[in-house]
C-alpha positions as CSV (number, residue, x, y, z in Angstrom):
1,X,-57.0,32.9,-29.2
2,X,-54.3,35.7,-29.7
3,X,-51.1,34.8,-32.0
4,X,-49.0,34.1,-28.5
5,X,-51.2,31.3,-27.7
6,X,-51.4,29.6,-31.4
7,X,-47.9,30.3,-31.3
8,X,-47.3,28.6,-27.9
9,X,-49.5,25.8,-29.2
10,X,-47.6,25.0,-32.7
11,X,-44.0,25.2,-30.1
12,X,-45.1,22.3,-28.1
13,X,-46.6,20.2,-31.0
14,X,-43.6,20.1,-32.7
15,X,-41.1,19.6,-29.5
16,X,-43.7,16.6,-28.6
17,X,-43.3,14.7,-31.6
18,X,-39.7,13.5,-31.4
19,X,-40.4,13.3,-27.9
20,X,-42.9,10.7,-27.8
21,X,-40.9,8.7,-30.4
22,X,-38.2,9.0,-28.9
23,X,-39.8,7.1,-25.4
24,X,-41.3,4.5,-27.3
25,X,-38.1,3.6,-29.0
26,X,-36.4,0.2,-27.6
27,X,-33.2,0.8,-25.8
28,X,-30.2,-0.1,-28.2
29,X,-28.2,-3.2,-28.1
30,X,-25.1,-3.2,-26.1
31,X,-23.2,-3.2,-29.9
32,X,-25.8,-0.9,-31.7
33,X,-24.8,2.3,-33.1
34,X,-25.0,5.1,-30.6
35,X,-25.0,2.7,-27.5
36,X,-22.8,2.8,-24.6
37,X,-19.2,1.4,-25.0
38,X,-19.1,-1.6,-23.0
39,X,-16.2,-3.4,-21.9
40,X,-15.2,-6.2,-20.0
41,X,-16.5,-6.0,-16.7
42,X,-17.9,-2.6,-17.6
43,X,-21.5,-3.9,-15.5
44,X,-25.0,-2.8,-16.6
45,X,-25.7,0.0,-18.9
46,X,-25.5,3.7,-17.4
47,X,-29.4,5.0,-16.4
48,X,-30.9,7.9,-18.5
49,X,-29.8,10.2,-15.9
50,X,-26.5,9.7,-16.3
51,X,-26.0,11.2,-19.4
52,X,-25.7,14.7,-18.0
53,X,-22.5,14.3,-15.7
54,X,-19.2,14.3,-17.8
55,X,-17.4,11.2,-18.3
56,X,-14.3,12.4,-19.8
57,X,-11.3,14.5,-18.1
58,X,-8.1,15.5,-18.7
59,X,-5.9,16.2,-15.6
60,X,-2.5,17.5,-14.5
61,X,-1.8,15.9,-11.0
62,X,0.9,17.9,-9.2
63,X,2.8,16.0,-6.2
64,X,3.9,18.1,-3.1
65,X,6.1,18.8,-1.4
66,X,7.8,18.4,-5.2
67,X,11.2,20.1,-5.1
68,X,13.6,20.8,-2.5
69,X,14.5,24.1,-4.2
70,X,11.4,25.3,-2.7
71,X,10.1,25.8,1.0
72,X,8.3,22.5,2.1
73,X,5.3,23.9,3.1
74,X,5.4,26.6,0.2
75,X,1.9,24.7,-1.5
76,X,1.4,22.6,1.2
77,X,1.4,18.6,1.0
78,X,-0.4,16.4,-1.1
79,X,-1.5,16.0,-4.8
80,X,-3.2,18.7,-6.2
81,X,-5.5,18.1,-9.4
82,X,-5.6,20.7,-12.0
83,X,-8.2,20.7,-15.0
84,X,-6.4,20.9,-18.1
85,X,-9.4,21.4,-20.4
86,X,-10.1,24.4,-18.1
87,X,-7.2,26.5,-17.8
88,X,-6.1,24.7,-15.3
89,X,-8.8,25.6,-12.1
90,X,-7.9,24.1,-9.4
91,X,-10.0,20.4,-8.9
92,X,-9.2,19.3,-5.6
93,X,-6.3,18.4,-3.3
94,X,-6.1,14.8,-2.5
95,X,-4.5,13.3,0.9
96,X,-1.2,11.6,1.0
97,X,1.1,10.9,3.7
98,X,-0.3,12.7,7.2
99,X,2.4,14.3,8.9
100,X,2.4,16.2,11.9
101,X,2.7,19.7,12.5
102,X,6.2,19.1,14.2
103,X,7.9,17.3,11.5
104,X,8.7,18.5,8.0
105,X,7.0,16.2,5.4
106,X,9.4,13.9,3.1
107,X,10.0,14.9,-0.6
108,X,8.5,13.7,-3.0
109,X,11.2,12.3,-5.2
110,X,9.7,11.0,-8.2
111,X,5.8,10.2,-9.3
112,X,4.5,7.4,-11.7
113,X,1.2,6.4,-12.8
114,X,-0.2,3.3,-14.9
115,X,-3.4,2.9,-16.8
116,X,-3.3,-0.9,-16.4
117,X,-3.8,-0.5,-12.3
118,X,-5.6,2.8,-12.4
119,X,-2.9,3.7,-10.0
120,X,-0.6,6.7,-9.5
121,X,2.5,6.0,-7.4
122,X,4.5,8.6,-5.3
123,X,8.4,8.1,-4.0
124,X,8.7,10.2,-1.3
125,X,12.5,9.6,0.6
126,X,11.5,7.5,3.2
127,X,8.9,5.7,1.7
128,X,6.7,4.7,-1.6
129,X,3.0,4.6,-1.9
130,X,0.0,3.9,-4.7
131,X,-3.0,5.6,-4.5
132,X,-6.1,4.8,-6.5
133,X,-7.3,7.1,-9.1
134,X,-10.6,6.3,-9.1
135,X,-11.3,6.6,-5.2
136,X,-7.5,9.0,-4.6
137,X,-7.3,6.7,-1.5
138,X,-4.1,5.0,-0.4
139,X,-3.6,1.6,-1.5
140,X,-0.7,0.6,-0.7
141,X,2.4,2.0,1.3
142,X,5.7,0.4,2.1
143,X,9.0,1.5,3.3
144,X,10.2,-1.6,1.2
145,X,13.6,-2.3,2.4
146,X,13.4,0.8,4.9
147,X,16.2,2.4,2.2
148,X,13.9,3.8,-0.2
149,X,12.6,5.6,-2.4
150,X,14.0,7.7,-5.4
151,X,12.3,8.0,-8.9
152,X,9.7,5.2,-9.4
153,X,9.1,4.2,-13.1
154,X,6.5,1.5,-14.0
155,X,6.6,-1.0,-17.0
156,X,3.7,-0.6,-19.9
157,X,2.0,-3.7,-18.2
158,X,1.7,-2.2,-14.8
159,X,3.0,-5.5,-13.8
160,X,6.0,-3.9,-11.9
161,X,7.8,-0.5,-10.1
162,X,11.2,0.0,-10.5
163,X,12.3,2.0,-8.0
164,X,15.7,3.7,-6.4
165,X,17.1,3.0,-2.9
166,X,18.0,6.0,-0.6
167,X,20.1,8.4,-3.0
168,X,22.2,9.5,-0.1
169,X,24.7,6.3,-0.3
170,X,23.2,3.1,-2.0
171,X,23.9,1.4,-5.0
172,X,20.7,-0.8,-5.9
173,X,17.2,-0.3,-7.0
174,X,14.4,-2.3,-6.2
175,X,12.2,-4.4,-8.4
176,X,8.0,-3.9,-6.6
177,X,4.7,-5.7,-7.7
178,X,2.9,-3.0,-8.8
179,X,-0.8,-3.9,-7.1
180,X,0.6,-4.9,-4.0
181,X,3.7,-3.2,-3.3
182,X,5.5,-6.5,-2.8
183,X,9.3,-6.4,-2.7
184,X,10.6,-8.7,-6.3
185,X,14.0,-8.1,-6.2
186,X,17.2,-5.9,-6.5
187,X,18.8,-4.6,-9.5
188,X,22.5,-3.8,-8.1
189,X,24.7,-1.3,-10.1
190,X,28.3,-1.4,-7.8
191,X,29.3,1.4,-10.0
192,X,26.3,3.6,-9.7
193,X,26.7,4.3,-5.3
194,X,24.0,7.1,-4.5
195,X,21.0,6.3,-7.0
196,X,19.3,9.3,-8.3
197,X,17.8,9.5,-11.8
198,X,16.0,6.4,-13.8
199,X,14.3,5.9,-17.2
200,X,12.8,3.0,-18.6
201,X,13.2,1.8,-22.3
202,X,9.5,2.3,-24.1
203,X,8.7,-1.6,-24.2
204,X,9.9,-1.4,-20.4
205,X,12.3,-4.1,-20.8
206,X,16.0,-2.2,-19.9
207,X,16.5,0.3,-16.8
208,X,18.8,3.1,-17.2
209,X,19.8,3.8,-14.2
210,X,22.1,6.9,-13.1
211,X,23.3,8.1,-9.8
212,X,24.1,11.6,-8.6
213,X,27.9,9.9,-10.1
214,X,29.7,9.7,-13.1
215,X,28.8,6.1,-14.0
216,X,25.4,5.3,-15.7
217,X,24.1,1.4,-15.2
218,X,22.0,-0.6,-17.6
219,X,20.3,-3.3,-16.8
220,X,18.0,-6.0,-17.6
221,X,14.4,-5.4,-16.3
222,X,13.0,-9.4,-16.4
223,X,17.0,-10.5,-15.0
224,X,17.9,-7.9,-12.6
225,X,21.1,-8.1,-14.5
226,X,23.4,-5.6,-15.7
227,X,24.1,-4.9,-19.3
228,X,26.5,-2.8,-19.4
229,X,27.8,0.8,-17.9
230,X,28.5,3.9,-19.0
231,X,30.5,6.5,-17.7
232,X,30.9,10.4,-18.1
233,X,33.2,13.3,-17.5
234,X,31.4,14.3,-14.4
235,X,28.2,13.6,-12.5
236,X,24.8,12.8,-14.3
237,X,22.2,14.7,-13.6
238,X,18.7,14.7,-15.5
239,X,18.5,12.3,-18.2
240,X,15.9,11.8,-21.2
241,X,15.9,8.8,-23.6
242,X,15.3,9.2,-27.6
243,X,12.1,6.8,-29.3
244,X,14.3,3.7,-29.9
245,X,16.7,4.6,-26.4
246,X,19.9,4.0,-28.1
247,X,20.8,8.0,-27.7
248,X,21.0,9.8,-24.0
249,X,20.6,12.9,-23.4
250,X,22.2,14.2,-20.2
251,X,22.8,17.4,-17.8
252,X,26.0,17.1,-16.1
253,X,27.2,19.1,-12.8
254,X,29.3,22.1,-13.8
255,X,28.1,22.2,-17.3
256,X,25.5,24.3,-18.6
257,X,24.3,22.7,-21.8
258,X,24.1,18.6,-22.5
259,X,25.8,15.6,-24.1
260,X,24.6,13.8,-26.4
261,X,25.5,10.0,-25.5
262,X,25.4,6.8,-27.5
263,X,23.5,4.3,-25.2
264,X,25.7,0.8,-26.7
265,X,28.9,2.3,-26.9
266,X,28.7,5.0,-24.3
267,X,30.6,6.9,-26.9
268,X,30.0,11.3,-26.5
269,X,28.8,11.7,-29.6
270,X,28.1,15.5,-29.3
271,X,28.8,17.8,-26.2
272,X,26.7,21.4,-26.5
273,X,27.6,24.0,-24.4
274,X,24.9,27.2,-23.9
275,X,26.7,30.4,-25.2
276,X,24.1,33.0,-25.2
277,X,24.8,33.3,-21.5
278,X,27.7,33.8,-19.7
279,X,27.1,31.3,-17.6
280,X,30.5,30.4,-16.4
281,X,31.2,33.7,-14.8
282,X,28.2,33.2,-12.4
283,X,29.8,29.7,-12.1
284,X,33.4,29.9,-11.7
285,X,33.8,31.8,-8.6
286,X,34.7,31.5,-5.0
287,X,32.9,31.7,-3.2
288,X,30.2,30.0,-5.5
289,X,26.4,31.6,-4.9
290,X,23.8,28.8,-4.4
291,X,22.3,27.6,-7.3
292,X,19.6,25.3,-7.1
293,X,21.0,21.3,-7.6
294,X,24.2,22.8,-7.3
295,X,24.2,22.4,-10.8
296,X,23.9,25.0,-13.5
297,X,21.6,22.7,-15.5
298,X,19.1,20.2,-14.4
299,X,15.9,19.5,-16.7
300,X,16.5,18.7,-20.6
301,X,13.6,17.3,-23.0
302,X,12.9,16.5,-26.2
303,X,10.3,17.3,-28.0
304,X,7.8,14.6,-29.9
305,X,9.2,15.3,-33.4
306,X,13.0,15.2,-31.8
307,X,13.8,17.7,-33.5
308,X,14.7,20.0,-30.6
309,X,16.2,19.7,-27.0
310,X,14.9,21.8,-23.9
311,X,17.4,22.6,-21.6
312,X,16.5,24.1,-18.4
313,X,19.2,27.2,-16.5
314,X,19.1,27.3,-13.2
315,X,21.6,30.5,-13.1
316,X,19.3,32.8,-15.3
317,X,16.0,31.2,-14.8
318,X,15.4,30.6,-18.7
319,X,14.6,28.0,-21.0
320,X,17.3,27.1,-23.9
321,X,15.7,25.5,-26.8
322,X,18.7,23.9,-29.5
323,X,18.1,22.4,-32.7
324,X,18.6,18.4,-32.2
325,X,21.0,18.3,-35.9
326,X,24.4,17.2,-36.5
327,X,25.2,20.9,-35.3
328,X,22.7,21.9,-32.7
329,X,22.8,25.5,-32.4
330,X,20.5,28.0,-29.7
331,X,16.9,28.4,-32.1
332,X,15.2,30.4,-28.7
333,X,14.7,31.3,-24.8
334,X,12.4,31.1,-22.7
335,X,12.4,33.5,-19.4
336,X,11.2,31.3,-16.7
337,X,11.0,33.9,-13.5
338,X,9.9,31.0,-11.0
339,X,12.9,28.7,-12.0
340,X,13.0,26.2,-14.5
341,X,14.5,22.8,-12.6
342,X,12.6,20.1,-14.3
343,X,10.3,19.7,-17.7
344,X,7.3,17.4,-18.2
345,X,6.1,16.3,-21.3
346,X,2.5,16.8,-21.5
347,X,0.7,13.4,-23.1
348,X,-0.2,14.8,-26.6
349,X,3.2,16.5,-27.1
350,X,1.8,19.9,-27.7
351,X,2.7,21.5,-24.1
352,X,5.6,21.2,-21.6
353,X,5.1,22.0,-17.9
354,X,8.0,23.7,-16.4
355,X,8.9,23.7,-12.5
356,X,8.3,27.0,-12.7
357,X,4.2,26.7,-13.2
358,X,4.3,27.4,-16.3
359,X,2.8,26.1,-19.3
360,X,4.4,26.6,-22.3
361,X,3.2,25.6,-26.0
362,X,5.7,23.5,-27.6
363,X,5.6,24.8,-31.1
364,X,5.4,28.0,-30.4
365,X,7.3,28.3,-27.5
366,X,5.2,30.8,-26.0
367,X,4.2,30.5,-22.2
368,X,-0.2,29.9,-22.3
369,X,-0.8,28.7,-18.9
370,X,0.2,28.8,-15.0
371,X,-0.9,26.2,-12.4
372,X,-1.7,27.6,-9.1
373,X,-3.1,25.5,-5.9
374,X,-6.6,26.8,-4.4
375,X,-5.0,29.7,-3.2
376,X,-3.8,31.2,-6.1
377,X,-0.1,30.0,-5.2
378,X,2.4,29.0,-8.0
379,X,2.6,25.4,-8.2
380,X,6.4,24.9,-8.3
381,X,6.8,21.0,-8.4
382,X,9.4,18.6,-10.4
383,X,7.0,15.9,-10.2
384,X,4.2,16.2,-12.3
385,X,1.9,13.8,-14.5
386,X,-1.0,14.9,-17.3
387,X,-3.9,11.9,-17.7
388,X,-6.4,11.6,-19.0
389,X,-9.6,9.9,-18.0
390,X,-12.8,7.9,-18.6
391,X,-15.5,7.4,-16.2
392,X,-12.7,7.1,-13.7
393,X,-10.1,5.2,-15.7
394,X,-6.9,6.2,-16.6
395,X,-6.3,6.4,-20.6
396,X,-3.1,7.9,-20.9
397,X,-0.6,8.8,-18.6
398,X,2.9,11.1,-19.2
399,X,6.5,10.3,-18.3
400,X,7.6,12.9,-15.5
401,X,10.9,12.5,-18.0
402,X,10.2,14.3,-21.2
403,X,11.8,11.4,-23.4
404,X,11.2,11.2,-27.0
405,X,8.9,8.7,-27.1
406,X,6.3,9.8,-25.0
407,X,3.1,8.1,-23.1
408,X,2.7,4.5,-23.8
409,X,0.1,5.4,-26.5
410,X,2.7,7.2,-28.7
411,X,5.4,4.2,-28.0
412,X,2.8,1.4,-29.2
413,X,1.9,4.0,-32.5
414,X,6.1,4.4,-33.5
415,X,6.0,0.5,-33.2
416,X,8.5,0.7,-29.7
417,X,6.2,-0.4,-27.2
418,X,3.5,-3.0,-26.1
419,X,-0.2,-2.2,-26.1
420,X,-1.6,-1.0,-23.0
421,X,-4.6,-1.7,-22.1
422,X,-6.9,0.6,-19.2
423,X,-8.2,-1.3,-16.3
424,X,-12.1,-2.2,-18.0
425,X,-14.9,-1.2,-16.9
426,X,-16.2,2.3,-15.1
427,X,-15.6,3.6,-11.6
428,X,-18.1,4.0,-8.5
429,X,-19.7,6.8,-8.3
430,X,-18.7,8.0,-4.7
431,X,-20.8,10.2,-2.5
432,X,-18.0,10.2,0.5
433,X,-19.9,10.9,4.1
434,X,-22.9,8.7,3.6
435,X,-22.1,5.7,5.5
436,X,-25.3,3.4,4.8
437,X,-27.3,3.1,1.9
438,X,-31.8,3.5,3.0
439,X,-32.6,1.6,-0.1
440,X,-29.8,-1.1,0.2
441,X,-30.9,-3.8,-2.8
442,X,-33.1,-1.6,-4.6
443,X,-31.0,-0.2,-7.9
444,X,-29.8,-4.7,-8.3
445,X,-33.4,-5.3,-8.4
446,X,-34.8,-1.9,-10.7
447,X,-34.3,-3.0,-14.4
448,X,-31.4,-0.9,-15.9
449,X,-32.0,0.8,-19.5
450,X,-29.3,2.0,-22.1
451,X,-29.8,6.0,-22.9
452,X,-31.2,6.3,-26.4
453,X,-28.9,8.4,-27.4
454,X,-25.1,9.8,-25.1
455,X,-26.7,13.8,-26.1
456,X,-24.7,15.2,-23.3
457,X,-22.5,13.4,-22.4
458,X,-18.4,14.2,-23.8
């Protein structure tokens, strides 16, 4: 025997060992170490096999047609999935509203998500829809009260949608069961006529509801009833809310920089104008020059510390980043060629996503990413969300406002918002095109067994 073979011989010994133990090892209990997690509902244990197909993704869902800055069929229409744990490669493209060639598709006007229904929602002007994220098939879809829809938000319970009426002339948003898209009731704000932008308190209790107008509504989410109003110098425009919502941050038409606003008293506390541009010279002509929102800023943010405010330019394409102190001054600025109309928070705090498609690191404020569609096209949408996922279930889910207290998980962890829980329990597997199953009856009746051990499985 030459020294390959003994060599060869020894290899297979040794490998066959810990094999054979490990088949003659009972499958761990449900609660033993190393044993699948199991929820309620969660069903029978996963088979061997299973362990080699990943269970765990995080994912940036990008609504289209997202911006009416941009040409409607510039990325086509739909919701485009994005691996963020893969520098962001295109997953797939997932059917929403089917229009025909003829007729250009509706905007979508504002996207939501909730890991209590495993459902994302899309406003689109015209109508709003829920599509489930474990099957991205249309649940649900209603015109509700044929004047909708503008800037969905959805409470931590996924119990219910708040949602604006048409932005062109009303002054009401609507109150929607979440599963069924059921109309609940109206939230009227007389003072706010052409509803626009909308944020939701972290427990999801209050509604700050602002129209393309001077005069901000707050109401009372369980009431329908108003709390108060505020109003401003001029129109509000994009609007984020700090952890405990009792400061707003605000664009405002014919300003570029933001105001700093005291959500009890409606009091300005701080108005910060951008200087390192001249802005107002680009501005304060006749005839003006188009500028997108017709508005020299519209997108502002906070980052998770609070400890600085994003504001987007819509004149210069850039990103101005101010210190959030008693006298914010301009700390940096990010050149944004695509155009920077809107800012998403990503869940974990550590990235924003700019309308622009790109990716920018929050601490560094350098730009690391680009999303692009299957084509290699920018993706240059203001509605946006990053989740995150197990076996098909929604964990975590951003704001498409980048307030200061984040995803629900962050809200519960600062003590300003309920627990969340995911919908239990794993998703189907889906092969989509095989319409009848040969074996029908034959995995219920095959004895199921636990994996000894999740080896490949993230």
């Amino acid at each position: 025997m030459n020294f390959k073979s003994v060599s060869q011989c020894v290899a297979a010994l040794l490998l066959a060992g810990p094999l054979l133990a490990m088949a003659q090892m009972p499958a761990p209990a449900a609660d033993a170490p190393g044993a699948a997690p199991r929820g309620p509902g969660a069903g029978p244990p996963r088979p061997p096999g299973d362990n080699f197909r990943p269970h765990a993704k995080h994912l940036i869902y990008v609504t289209l047609p997202g911006s009416i800055e941009r040409p409607a069929m510039q990325s086509g229409v739909g919701i485009v999935v994005l691996d963020a744990n893969d520098n962001y490669r295109f997953i797939k493209r997932i059917p929403t509203w089917d229009y025909a060639g003829a007729i250009s598709p509706e905007q979508i006007s504002g996207v939501a998500a909730s890991p209590v229904t495993n459902m994302i929602y899309l406003a689109a002007r015209g109508r709003l829809g829920a599509f489930d994220l474990a099957t991205d098939k249309l649940v649900w879809s209603s015109v509700e009260d044929g004047h909708c829809c503008e800037r969905p938000q959805v409470t931590p319970d996924g119990s219910t949608i708040i949602v604006g009426a048409d932005p062109a002339w009303y002054s009401y948003w609507l109150k929607v069961d979440a599963k069924t898209g059921k109309y609940l009731g109206k939230l009227d704000a007389p003072m706010s006529r052409g509803v626009h932008n909308l944020n939701l308190s972290a427990d999801g209790k209050t509604a700050f509801m602002s129209p393309n107008g001077k005069t901000m509504t707050i109401s009372d989410v369980q009431t329908l009833q108003p709390i108060r109003t505020i109003t401003l110098p001029d129109n509000i425009r994009v609007f984020v809310l700090n952890k405990d919502s009792t400061k707003i941050f605000t664009n405002q038409n014919n300003f570029m920089g933001y105001l700093v606003v005291d959500a009890k008293t409606g009091h300005i506390d701080k108005t910060v104008e951008v200087t390192s541009v001249d802005w107002k010279s680009k501005w304060n002509v006749t005839p003006r020059p188009r500028i997108p929102h017709g508005c020299p800023s519209h997108g502002i943010a906070l980052n998770p510390e609070e400890t600085e405010v994003w504001l987007a330019d819509g004149i210069y394409n850039k990103i101005h980043i101010f210190s959030n102190t008693a006298d914010p001054k301009e700390i940096d600025t990010i050149d944004t060629p695509g155009g920077t109309y809107w800012l998403t928070l990503g869940i974990d705090g550590k990235l924003m996503y700019s309308s622009s498609g790109d990716v920018i690191d929050v601490k560094t404020h350098k730009i690391v990413g680009a999303l692009k569609d299957e084509y290699g096209r920018p993706l240059q949408s203001e509605k946006m969300l990053d989740i995150t996922f197990v076996d098909g279930r929604a964990q975590r889910v951003s704001n498409q406002f980048a307030n200061g207290y984040g995803d629900y998980v962050t809200a519960e962890q600062l003590g300003l918002g309920p627990h969340v829980t995911p919908l239990p329990g794993a998703a189907p597997v889906t092969a989509t095109g095989l319409e009848t199953e040969p074996n029908p009856g034959l995995a219920a009746a095959t004895p199921q067994v636990a994996p000894p051990a999740r080896l490949f499985r993230p």
